[in-house]
C-alpha positions in Angstrom: 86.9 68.8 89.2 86.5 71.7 86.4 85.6 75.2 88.4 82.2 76.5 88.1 81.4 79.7 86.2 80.7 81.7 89.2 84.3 80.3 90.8 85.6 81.8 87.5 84.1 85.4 87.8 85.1 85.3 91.6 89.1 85.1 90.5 88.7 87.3 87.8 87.4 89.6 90.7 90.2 88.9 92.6 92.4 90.3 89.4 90.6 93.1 89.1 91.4 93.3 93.1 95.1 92.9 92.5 95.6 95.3 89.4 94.0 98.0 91.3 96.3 97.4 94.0 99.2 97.1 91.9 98.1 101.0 90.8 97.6 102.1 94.5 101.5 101.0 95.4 102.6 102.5 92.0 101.1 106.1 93.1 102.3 105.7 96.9 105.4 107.8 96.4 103.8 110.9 95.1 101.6 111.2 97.8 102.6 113.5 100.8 102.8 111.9 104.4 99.8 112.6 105.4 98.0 111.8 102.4 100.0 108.0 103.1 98.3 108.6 106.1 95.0 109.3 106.0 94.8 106.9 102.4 96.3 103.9 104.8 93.7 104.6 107.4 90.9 104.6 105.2 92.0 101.5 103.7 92.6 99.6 107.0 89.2 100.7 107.6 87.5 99.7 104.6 84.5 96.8 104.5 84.3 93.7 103.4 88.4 93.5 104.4 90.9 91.0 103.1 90.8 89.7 106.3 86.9 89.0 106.5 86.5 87.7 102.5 89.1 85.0 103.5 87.4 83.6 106.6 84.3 83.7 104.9 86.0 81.5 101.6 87.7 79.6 104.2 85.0 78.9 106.6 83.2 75.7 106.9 79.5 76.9 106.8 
């Protein structure tokens, strides 16, 4: 079954997703340790997360 357009903009999301991450781990050794820190905690406490995008892709509703 071919993908639907919006299916298609949703993985090109998900590139734009990983290239920015790609450039986060890339500048992660010239930050200071508590710029790693207060950068990871911000992160973890980001919304939507990883976590919550996936159940909601995987869920059944």
């Amino acid at each position: 079954m071919p993908l639907s357009g919006e299916a298609i903009r949703m993985m090109n999301l998900v590139d734009d997703v990983a290239t920015t991450m790609r450039r986060i781990l890339a500048l992660v050794p010239t930050l200071a340790p508590d710029e790693r820190a207060r950068v990871s905690e911000y992160l973890r406490q980001s919304q939507p997360s990883t976590e919550s995008v996936l159940q909601a892709l995987t869920s059944t509703k």
